[in-house]
C-alpha positions as CSV (number, residue, x, y, z in Angstrom):
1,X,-6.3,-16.0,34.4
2,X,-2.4,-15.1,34.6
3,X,-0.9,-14.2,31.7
4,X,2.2,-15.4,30.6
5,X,4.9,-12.5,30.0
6,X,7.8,-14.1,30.8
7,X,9.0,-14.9,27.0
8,X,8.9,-10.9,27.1
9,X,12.4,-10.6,28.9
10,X,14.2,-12.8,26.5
11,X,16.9,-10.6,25.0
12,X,18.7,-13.1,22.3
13,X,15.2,-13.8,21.1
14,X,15.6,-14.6,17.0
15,X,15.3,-18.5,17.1
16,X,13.5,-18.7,20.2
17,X,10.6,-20.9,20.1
18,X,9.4,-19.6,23.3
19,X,9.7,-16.1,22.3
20,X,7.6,-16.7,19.1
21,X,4.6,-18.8,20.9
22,X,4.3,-16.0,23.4
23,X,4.4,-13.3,20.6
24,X,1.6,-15.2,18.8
25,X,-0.2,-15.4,21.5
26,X,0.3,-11.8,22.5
27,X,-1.0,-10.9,19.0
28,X,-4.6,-13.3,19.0
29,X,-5.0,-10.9,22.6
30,X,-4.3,-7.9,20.5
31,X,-6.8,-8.4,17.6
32,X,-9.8,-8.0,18.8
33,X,-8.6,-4.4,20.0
34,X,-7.5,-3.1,16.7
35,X,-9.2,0.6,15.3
36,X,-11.5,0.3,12.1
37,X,-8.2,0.6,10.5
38,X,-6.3,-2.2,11.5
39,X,-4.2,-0.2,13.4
40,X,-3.2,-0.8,17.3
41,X,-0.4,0.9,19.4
42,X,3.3,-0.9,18.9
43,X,4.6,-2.1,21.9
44,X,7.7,-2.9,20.5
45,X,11.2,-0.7,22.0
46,X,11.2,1.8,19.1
47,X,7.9,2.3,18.9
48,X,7.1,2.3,22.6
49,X,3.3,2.8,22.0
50,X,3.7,6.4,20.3
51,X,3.1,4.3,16.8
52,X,0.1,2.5,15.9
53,X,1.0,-0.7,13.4
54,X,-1.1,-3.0,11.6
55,X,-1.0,-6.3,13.5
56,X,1.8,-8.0,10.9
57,X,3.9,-4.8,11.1
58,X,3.5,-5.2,15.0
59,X,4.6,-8.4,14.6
60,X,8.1,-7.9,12.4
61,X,8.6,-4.8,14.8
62,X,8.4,-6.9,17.9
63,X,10.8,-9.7,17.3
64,X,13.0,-7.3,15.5
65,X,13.1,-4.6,18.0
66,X,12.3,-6.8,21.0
67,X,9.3,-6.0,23.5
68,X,9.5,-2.5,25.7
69,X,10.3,-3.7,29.1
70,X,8.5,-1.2,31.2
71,X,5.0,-1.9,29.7
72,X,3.6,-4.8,32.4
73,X,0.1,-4.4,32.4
74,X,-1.4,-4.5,28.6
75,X,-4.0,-2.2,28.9
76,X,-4.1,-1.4,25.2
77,X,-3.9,-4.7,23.8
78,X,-6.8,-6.4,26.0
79,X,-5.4,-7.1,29.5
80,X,-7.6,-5.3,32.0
81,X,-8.9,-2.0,29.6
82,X,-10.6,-0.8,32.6
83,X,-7.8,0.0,34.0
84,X,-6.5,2.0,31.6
85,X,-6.0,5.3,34.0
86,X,-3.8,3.2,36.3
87,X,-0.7,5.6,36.6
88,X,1.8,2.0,36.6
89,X,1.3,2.0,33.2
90,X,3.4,4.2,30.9
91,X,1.2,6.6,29.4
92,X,2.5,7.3,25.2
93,X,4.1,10.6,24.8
94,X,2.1,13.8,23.2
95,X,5.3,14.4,21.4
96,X,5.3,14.6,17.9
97,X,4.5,11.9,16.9
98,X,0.8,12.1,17.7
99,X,0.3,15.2,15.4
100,X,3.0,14.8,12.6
101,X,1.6,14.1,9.5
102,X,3.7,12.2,8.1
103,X,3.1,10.0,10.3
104,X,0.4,8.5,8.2
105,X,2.2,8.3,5.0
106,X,4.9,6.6,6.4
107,X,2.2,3.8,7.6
108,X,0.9,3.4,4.8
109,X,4.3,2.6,3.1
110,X,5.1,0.3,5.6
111,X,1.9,-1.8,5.8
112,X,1.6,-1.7,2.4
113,X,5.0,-3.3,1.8
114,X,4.9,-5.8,4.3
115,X,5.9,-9.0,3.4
116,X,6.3,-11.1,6.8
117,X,7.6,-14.9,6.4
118,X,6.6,-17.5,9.1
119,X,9.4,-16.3,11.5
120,X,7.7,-12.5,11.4
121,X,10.7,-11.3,10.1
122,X,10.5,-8.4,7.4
123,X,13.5,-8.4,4.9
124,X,12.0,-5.3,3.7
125,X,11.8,-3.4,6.9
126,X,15.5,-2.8,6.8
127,X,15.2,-0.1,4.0
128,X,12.9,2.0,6.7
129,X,15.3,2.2,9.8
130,X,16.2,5.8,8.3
131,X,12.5,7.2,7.8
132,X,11.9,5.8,11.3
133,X,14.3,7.7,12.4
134,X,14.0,10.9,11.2
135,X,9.8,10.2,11.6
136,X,11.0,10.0,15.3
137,X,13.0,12.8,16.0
138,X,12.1,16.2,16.4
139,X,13.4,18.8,14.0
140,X,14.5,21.3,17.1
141,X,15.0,20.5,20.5
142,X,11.7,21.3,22.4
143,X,10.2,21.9,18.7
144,X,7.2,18.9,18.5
145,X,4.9,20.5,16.2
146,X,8.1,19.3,13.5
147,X,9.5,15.8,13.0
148,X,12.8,15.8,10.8
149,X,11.0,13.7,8.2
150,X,8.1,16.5,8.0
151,X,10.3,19.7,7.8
152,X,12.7,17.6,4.7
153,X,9.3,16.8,2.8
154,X,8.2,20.3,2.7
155,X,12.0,21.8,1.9
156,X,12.2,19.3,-1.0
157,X,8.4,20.0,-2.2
158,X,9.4,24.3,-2.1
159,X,12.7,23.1,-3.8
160,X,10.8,21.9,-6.5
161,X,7.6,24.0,-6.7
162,X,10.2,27.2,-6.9
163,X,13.0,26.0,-9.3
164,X,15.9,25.6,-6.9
165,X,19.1,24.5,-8.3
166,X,20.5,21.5,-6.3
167,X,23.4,23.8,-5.6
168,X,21.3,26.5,-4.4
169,X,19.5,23.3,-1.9
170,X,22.7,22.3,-0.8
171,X,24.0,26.0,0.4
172,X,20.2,27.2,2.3
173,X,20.7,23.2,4.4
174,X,24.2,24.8,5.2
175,X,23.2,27.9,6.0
176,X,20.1,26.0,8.6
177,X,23.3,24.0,10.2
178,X,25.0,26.8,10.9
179,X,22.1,29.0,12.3
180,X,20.7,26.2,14.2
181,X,23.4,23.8,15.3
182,X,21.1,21.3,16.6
183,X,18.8,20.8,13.8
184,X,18.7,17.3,12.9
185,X,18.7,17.5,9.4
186,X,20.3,16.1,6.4
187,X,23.6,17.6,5.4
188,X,23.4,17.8,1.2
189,X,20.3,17.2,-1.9
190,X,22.1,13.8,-2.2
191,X,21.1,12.8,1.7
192,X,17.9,14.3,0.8
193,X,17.1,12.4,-2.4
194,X,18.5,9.5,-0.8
195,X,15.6,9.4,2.2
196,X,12.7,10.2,-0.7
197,X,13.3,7.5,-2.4
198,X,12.9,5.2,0.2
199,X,9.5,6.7,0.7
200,X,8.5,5.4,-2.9
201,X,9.6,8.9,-4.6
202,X,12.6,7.7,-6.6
203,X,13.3,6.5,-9.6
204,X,16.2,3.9,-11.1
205,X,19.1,5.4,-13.8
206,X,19.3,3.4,-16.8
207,X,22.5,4.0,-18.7
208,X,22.2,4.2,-22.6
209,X,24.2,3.9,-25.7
210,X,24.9,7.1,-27.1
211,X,23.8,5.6,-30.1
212,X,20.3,4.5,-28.8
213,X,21.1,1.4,-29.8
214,X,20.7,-1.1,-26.4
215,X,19.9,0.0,-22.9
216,X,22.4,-1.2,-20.0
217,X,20.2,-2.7,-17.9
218,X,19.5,-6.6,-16.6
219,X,22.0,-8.5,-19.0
220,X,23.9,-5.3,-20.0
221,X,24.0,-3.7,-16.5
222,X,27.6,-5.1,-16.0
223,X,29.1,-4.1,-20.0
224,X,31.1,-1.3,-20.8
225,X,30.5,-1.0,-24.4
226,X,27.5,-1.6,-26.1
227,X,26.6,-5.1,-27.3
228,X,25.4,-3.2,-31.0
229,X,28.1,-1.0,-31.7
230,X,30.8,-1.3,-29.3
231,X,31.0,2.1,-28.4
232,X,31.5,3.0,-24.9
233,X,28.9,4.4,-22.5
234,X,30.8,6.7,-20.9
235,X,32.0,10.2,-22.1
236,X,35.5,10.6,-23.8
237,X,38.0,13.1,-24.0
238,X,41.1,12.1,-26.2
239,X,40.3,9.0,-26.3
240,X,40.0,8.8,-22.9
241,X,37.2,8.8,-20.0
242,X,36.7,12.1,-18.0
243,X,38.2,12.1,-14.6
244,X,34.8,11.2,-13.6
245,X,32.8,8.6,-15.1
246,X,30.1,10.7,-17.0
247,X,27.2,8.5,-19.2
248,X,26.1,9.5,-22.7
249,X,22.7,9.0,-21.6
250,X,20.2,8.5,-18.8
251,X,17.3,6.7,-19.1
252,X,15.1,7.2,-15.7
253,X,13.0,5.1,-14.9
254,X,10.0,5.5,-12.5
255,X,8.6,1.9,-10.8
256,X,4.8,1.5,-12.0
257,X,4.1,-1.4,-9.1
258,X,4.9,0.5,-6.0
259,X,2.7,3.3,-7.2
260,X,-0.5,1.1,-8.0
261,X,0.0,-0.8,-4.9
262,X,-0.5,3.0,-3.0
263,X,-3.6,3.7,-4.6
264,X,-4.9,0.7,-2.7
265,X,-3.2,1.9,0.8
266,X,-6.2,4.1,2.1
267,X,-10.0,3.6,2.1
268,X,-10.7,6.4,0.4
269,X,-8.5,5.9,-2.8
270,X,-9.1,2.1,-3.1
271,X,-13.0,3.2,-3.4
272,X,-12.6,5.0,-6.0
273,X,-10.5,2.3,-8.0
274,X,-13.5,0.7,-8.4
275,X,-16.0,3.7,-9.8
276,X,-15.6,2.2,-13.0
277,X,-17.8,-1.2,-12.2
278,X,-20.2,1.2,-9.8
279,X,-20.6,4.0,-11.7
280,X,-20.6,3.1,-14.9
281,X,-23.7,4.2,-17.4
282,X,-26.7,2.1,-17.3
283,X,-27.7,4.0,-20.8
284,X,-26.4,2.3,-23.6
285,X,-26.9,5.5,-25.7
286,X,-24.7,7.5,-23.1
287,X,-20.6,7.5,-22.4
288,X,-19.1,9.4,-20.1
289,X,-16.3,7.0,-19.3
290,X,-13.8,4.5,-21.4
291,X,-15.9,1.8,-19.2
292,X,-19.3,2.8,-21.3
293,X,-17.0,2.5,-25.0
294,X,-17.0,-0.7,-27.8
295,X,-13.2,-1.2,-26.9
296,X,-13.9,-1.8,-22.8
297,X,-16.4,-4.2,-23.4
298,X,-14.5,-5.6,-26.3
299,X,-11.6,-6.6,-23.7
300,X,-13.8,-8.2,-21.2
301,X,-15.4,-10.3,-23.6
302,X,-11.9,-11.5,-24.7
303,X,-10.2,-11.8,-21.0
304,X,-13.2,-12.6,-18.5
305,X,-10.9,-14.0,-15.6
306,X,-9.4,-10.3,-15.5
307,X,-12.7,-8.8,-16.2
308,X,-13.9,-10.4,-13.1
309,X,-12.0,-8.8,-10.6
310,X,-12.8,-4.9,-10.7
311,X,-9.7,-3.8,-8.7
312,X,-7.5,-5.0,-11.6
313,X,-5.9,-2.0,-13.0
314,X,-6.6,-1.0,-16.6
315,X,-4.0,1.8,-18.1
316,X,-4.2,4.3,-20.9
317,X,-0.1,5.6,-22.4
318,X,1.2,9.0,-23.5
319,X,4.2,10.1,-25.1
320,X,5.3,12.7,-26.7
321,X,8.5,15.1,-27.5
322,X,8.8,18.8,-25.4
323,X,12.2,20.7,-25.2
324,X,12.7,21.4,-21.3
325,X,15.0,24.4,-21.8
326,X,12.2,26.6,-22.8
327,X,14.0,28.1,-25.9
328,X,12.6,26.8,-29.2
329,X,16.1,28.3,-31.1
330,X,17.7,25.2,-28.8
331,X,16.9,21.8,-30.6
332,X,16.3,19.1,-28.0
333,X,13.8,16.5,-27.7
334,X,13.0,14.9,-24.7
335,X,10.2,12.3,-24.0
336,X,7.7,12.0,-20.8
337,X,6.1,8.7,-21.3
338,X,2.7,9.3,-19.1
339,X,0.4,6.8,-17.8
340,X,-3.2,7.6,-16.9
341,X,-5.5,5.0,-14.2
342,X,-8.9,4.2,-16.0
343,X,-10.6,3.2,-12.9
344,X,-10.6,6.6,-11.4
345,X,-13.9,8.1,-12.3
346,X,-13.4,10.6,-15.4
347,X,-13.3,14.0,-13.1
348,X,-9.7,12.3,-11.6
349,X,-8.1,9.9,-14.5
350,X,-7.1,13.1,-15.9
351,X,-6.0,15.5,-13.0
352,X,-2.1,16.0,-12.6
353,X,-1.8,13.9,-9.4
354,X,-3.1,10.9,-10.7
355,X,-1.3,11.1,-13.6
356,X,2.0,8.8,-13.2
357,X,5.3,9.6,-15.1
358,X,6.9,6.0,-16.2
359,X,9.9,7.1,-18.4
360,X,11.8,10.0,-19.0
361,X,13.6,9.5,-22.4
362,X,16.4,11.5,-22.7
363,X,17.5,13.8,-25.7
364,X,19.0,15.7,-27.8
365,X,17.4,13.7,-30.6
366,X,13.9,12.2,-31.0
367,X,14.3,8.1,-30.3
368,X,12.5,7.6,-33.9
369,X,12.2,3.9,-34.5
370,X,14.2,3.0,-31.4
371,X,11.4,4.0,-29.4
372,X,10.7,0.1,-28.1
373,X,14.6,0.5,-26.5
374,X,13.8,2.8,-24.0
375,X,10.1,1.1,-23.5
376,X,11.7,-2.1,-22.7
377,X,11.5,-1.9,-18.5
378,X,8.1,-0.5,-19.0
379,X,7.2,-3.0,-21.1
380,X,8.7,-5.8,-19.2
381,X,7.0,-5.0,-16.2
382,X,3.6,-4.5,-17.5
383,X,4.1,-8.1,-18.7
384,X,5.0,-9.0,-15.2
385,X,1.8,-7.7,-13.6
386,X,-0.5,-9.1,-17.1
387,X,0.7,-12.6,-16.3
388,X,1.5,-13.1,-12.8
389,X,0.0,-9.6,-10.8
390,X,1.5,-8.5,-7.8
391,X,0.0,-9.2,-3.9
392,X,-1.3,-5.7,-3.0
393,X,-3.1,-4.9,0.3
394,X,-6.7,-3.4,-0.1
395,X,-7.7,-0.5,2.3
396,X,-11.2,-0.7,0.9
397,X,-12.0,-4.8,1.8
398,X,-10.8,-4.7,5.1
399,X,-7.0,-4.4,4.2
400,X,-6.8,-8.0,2.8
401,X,-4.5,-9.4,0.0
402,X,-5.8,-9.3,-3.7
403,X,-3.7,-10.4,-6.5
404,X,-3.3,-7.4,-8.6
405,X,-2.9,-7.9,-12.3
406,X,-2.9,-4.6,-14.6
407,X,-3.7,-4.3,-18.8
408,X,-2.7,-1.7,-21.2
409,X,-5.5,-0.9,-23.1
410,X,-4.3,1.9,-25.6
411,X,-2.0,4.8,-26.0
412,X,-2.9,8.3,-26.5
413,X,-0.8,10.6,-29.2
414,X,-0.6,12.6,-31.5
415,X,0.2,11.6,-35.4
416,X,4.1,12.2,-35.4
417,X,4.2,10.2,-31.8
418,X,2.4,6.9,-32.7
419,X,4.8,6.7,-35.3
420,X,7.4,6.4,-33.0
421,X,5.0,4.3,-30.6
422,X,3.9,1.8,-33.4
423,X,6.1,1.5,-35.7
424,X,3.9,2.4,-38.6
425,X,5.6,5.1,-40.7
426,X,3.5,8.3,-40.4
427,X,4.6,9.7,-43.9
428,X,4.8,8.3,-47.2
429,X,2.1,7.0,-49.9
430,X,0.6,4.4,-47.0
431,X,1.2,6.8,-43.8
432,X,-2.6,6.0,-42.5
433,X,-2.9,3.3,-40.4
434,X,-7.1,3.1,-40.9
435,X,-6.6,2.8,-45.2
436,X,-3.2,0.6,-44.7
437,X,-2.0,-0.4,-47.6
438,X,-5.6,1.4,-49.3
439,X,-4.8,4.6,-48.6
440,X,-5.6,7.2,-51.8
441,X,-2.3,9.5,-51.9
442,X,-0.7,11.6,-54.5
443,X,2.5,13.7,-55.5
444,X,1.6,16.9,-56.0
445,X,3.8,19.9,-56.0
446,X,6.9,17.4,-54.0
447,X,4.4,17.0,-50.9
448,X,2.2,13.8,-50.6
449,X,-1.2,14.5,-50.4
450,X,-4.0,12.6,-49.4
451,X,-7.3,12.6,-51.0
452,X,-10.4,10.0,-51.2
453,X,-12.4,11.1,-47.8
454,X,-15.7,10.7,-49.9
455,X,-14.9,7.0,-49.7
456,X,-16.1,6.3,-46.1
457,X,-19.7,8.2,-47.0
458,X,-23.1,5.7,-47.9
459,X,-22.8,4.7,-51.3
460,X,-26.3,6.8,-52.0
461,X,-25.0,9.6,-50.4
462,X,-25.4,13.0,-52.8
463,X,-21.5,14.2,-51.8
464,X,-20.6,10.8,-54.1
465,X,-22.0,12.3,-56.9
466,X,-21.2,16.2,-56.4
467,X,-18.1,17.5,-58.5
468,X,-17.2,20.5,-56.6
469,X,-14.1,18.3,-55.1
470,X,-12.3,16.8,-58.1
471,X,-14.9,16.9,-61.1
472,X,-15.1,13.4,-60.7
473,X,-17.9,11.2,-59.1
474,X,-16.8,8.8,-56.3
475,X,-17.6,5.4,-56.5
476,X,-14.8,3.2,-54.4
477,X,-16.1,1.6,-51.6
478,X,-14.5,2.2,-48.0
479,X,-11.6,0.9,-47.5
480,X,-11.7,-2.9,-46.4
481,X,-10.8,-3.8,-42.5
482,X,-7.8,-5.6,-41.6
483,X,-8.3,-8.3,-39.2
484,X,-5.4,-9.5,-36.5
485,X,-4.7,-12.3,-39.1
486,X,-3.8,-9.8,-42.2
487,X,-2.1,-7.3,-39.7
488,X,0.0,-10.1,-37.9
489,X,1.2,-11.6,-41.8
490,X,1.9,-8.4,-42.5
491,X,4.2,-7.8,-39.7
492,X,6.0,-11.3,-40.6
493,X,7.4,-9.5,-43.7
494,X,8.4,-6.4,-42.1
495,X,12.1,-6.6,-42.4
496,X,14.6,-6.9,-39.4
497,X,16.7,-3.6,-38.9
498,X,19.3,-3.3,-35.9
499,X,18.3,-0.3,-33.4
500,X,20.2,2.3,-33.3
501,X,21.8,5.5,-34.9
502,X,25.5,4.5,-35.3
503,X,26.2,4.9,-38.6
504,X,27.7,1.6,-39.8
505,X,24.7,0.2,-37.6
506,X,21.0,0.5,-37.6
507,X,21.5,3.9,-38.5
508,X,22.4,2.7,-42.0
509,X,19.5,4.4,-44.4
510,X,17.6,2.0,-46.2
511,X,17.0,2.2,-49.8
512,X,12.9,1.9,-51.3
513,X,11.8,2.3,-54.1
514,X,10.0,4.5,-55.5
């Protein structure tokens, strides 16, 4: 049976029908050849069968890139693979593509992001053309054991592992141009950061009021001033701005999507996302995971279409104050907020590398009650992916297309951070959150102490009765539970207060009485 290459050698080929019947066809001859990845050789005129694609990415790649015009007999896509020594048919390079490793990575990016509409185009494939690139050239001519890509990862990765200054970055990539002319490398930090991000390792700048009082971002990205206080965003001198336009603040912000969707690229870490349904405890009496806990099983009582699907994400949230400049005698505050992936099995929730920065709140002071300010991207994403999820590719089920949908089950903090985190004041006559509006305090000596433990012991208990503590006997009962209901009614008369530390503003001290 002849087959039909003809639509091949169409050059103008975007809105040809022809074209796209013949590259369909191509690709139903192609499937059945694919590795236990998914993956087969692109024939496409980048590519040139050095890369190996998932079929969809083959697809965008062909009728972007157009078909390589020497490659006649399709021996690696199911025309004759007997013949596959035939020395007519171009053999793929052993350049360096075949033993750079970032080969791999960069696959998984691509495959994992691809979005292809019923034409096979790929709007997304556009942000890629400069990691192919670099993927594809060699660092050195004659030097294959190098692609630019690789040698730029690992200069960025000692940049950071040793300190470098950006300055300090930008003169040793000079100082490589100049000893070795025709390296292909970047030319400054900025080129640098420029090609990480598009490998998922960037994160978006959110400009603040100096104030704290509103981020600009969505319906403030375009302002100027602040929609709170009025007060510019950029730094003044005299009255005037800087010769360069310098913000108060940064808020950076890392994406939380991309990176879930990655844990599902490869086999091995889309297993593990679901050790929490396999290797769970089948000992009610034993917990060695959150899964085994009351509060797990509380949720998937409560939500059982998200319960259902193990692959949905479930998240645990960190924050808390450091000072980066490693001198205490400097005050400054800044705040990591930290999320943690409960479906990794408990040896791994907790290493470094599976831990995921989200925010990076910036300083000098402490954000206080304005906390929910700089939360609001996180926030409003995380409500994204609770109510509508996000299509995300599953290495582990044969690389098909799962809705993801992800829940925030608790945060994790210390006492002065939940304050900040919840809202609830941790000092004061009603600073515990357990006794609420129950909670046994005292004056004593101008600090407020708190007193009443006994409270929570069995009423026959002999600790009740002993009066080594106070000289008195204890005979309150716990303190009562507050449902939803009481908490919710509570909140209701919590009174309105403007974010913010301007002074005429929401940072305007509230009097109380005492």
């Amino acid at each position: 049976m002849t087959i039909d290459k003809s639509w091949t050698q169409i050059r103008k080929h975007s809105n040809s029908a022809v074209f796209w019947q013949g590259l369909q066809s191509f690709l139903q001859m192609a499937k059945p050849h694919v590795n236990d990845r998914g993956f087969i050789r692109c024939p496409c005129n980048r590519c040139i069968n050095n890369v190996q694609h998932q079929l969809e990415v083959l697809e965008t790649h062909i009728h972007r890139f157009g078909f390589m015009s020497d490659y006649n007999e399709w021996i690696y896509h199911g025309e004759n693979v007997n013949a596959a020594s035939s020395s007519n048919v171009p053999q793929p390079n052993s350049g360096v593509h075949d033993r750079d490793e970032m080969f791999e990575v960069v696959e998984d990016i691509i495959s994992n992001d691809a979005e292809v509409d019923q034409l096979g185009s790929q709007s997304s494939n556009v942000q890629y053309d400069d990691l192919f690139t670099a993927l594809n050239s060699e660092l050195y001519p004659g030097v294959s054991s190098f692609s630019s890509l690789n040698f730029l990862v690992k200069l960025m990765h000692l940049k950071v592992m040793n300190k470098w200054t950006n300055k300090s970055f930008d003169e040793l990539l000079k100082l490589l141009k100049l000893a070795f002319p025709k390296m292909d490398l970047v030319e400054s930090h900025y080129e640098a950061k420029k090609l990480m991000t598009k490998m998922g390792l960037g994160y978006q700048s959110i400009r603040v009021c100096k104030n704290d009082c509103a981020l600009f971002w969505n319906e403030n990205s375009t302002s100027e001033n602040c929609p709170v206080c009025s007060e510019s965003h950029w730094k003044m001198q005299a009255g005037r701005r800087t010769g360069k336009n310098v913000p108060h603040k940064v808020l950076r912000y890392f994406l939380l999507a991309p990176r879930l969707k990655r844990l599902f690229a490869t086999s091995k870490t889309a297993k593990l996302m679901r050790w929490h349904w396999a290797g769970k405890s089948t000992n009610d009496n034993v917990m060695r995971h959150p899964v085994d806990g009351r509060a797990w099983k509380d949720f998937d009582r409560k939500h059982p279409v998200f319960a259902d699907d193990v692959r949905n994400v479930r998240l645990g949230l960190a924050a808390d104050s450091f000072n980066p400049f490693n001198n205490m005698s400097t005050s400054y505050s800044m705040w990591p907020v930290v999320l943690t992936t409960y479906n990794l099995p408990p040896w791994l929730c907790m290493k470094p590398e599976y831990l995921m920065l989200s925010l990076l709140i910036p300083g000098p002071q402490s954000p206080g009650k304005d906390m929910d300010v700089f939360l609001r991207p996180l926030i409003e994403e995380l409500k994204e992916l609770w109510e509508n999820g996000i299509d995300t590719r599953d290495a582990g089920n044969d690389r098909k297309v799962f809705k993801m949908r992800v829940a925030l089950l608790w945060t994790v903090n210390d006492f002065p951070a939940r304050s900040s985190l919840s809202g609830w004041s941790g000092q004061g006559y009603k600073a515990c959150p357990t006794c609420n509006e129950d909670t046994p305090s005292m004056r004593v000596i101008g600090k407020i102490t708190y007193f009443g433990h006994r409270h929570f012991l069995p009423s026959t208990h002999r600790w009740r009765s002993n009066l080594d503590f106070d000289g008195r006997t204890e005979r309150k009962r716990p303190p009562c539970r507050f449902s939803s209901v009481d908490i919710m009614d509570q909140l209701r008369r919590v009174k309105t207060t403007i974010p913010g530390k301007h002074p005429n503003y929401g940072g305007v001290k509230q009097k109380t009485r005492r």
